[in-house]
C-alpha positions in Angstrom: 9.0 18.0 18.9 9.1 19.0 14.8 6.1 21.5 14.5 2.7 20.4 13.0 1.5 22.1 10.0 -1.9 24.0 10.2 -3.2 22.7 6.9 -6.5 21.3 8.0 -6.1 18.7 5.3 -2.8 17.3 6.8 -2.7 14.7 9.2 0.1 14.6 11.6 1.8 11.0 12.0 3.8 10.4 15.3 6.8 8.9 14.3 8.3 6.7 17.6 12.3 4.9 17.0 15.1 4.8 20.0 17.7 5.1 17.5 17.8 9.1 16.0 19.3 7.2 12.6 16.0 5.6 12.3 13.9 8.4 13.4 15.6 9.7 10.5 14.9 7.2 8.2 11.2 7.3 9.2 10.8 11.4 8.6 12.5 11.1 5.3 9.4 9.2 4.3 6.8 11.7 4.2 9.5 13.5 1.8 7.9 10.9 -1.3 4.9 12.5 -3.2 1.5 11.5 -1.9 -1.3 9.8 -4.0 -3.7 12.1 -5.6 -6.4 13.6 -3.5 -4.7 12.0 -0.1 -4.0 14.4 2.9 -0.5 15.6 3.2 1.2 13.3 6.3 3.2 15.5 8.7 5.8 13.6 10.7 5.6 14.3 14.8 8.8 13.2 16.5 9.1 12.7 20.0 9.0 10.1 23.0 5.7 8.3 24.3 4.5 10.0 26.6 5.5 13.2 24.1 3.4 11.9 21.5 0.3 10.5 23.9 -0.2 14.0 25.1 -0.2 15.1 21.7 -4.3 14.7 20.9 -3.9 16.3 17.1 -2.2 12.8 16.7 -3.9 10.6 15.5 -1.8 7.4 14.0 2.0 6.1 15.3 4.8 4.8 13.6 6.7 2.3 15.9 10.0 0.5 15.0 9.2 -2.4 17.2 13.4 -3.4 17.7 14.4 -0.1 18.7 11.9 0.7 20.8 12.4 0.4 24.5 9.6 -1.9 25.7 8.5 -3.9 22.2 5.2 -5.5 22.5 4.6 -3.8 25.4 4.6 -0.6 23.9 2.1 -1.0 21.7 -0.2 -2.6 24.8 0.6 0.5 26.4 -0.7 2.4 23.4 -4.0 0.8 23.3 -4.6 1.1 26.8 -3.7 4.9 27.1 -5.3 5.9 23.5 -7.3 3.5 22.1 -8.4 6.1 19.6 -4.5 5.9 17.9 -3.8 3.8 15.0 -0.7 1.8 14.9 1.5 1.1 12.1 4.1 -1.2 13.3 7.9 -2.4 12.0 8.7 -5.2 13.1 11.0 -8.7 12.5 10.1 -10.5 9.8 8.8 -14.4 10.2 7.3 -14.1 13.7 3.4 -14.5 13.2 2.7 -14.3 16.6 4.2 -11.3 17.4 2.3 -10.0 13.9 -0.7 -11.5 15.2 -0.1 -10.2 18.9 0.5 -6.8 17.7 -2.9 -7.1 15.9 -5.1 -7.7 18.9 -2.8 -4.5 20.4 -4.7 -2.1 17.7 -2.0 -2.3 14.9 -3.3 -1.4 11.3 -0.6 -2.2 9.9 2.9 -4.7 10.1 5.7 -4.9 8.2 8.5 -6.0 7.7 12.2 -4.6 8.7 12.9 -4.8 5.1 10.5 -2.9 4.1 11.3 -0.1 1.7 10.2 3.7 2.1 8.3 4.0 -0.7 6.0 0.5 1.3 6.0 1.9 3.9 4.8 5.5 2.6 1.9 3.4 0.9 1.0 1.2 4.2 0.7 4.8 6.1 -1.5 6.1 3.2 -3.6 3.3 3.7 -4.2 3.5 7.6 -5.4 6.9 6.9 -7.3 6.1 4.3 -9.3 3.9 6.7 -8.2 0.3 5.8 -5.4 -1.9 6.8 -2.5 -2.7 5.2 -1.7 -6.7 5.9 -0.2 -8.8 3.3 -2.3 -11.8 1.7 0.3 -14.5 2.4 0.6 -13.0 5.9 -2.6 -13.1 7.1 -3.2 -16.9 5.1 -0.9 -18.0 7.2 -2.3 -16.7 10.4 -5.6 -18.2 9.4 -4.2 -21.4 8.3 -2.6 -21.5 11.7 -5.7 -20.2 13.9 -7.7 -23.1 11.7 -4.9 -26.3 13.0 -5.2 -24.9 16.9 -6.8 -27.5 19.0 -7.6 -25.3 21.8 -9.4 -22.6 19.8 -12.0 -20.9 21.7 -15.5 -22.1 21.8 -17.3 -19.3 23.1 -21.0 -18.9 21.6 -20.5 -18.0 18.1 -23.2 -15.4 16.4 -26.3 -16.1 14.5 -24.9 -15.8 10.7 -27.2 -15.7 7.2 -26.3 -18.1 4.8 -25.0 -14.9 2.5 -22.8 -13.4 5.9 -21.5 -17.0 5.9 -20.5 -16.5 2.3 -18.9 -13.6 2.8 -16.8 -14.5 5.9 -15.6 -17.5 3.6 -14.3 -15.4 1.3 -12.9 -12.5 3.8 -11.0 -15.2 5.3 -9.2 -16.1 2.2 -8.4 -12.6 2.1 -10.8 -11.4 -1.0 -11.0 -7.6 -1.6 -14.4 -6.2 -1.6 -14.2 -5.8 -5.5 -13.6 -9.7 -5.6 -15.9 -11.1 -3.0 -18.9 -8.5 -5.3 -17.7 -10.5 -8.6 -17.7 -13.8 -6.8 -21.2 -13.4 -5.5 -22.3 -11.8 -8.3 -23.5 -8.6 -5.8 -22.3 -4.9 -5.9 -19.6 -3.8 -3.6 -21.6 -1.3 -1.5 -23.8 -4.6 -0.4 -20.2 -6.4 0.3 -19.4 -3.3 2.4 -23.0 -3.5 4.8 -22.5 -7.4 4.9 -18.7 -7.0 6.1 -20.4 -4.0 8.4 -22.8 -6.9 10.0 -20.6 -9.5 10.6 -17.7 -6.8 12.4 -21.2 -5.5 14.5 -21.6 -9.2 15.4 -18.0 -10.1 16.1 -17.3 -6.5 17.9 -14.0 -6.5 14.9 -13.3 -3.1 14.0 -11.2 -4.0 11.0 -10.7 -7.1 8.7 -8.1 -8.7 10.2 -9.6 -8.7 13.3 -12.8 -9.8 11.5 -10.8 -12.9 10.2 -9.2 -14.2 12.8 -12.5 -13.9 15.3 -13.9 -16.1 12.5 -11.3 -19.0 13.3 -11.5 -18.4 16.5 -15.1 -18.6 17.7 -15.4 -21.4 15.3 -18.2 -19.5 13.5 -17.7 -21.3 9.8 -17.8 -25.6 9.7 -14.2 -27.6 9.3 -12.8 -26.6 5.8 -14.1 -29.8 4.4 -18.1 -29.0 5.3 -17.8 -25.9 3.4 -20.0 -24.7 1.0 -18.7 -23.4 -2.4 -19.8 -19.8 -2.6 -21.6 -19.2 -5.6 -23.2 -16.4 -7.5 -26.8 -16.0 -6.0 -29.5 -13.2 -6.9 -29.5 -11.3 -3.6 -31.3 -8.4 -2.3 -28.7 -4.8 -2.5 -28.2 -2.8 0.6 -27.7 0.9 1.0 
């Protein structure tokens, strides 16, 4: 397994591939210049189980084609260490094995075509905290979430008017600095809005967030929506 550094400001990235040309491909990577103030990524090579007994790691880069076991791997993942954050490469086109790989804990998805310096960013995001899914991408999820007859209709959560906004908005993939200007609010109250709405969903990131929306059936048809509009509203620490 490639050594860790001991720079308590790096963060070490298991790196899983079949394919040593890919594993390769993946290290060479973390050779691109990080963003300013970001941790320095070390790369961890080495099979599953390898990098599962490895608790310094904390974040796993899996080529979903190469990998022996596909989807299952990453169910495997979650089950073992829930605590590990997944960025996944995968096929491009499939949403349901993007949205499958979702509810398995990925962060992150993208496409075989992505290139290193993408795929450098997506992993600086994960770290950062966030996740790294593209707008059209996740549209499309939604869009197809919303058409599903057989959606579930489990009892949806008490929302505020202004949580309902919000949600609205998440689910046409608004940042936080866009929903704020929307509402008229700051971004710190979109932040403990978002917060609310993941504590009464039990999402523990925005994708997630999103397509719990559609799925519990929490906002009215499309047609029945409100507009959301600027509104004087009480700030949040």
């Amino acid at each position: 397994m490639t050594p860790g550094a001991s720079n308590p400001r790096s963060i070490r990235i298991g790196l899983l591939a079949a394919e040593p040309i890919l594993v390769a491909g993946l290290a060479s990577i973390f050779d691109l210049p990080a963003q300013k103030n970001h941790p320095s990524l070390v790369p961890v090579i080495g099979g599953l189980t390898e990098l599962l007994e490895e608790a310094n790691v904390e974040y796993l880069v899996v080529d979903l084609q190469s990998t022996e076991g596909g989807l299952e791997t990453l169910e495997s993942v979650h089950r073992q260490r829930p605590d590990i954050r997944l960025i996944v490469i995968g096929p491009e086109g499939d949403d349901e094995l993007v949205l499958k790989s979702i509810v398995a804990g990925a962060r992150a998805y993208l496409g075989q075509s992505a290139d290193p310096e993408v795929v450098r960013q997506a992993i600086e995001v994960v770290t950062s905290g966030s996740i790294w899914a593209p707008r059209p991408l996740l549209s499309r999820l939604i869009d197809r979430l919303v058409k599903t007859p057989n959606a579930a209709q489990t009892a949806s959560p008490s929302l505020t008017p202004r949580e309902e906004q919000v949600l609205e908005l998440v689910l046409m993939a608004q940042s936080t600095r866009e929903i704020a200007t929307r509402l008229g609010i700051e971004q710190r109250t979109v932040k403990a809005y978002i917060g609310r709405l993941m504590r009464k969903t039990g999402a523990d990131n925005r994708v997630k967030l999103s397509l719990s929306a559609v799925s519990r059936a929490m906002l009215a048809k499309r047609g029945n929506k409100r507009r959301p509009s600027p509104a004087k509203d009480t700030e949040l620490d």
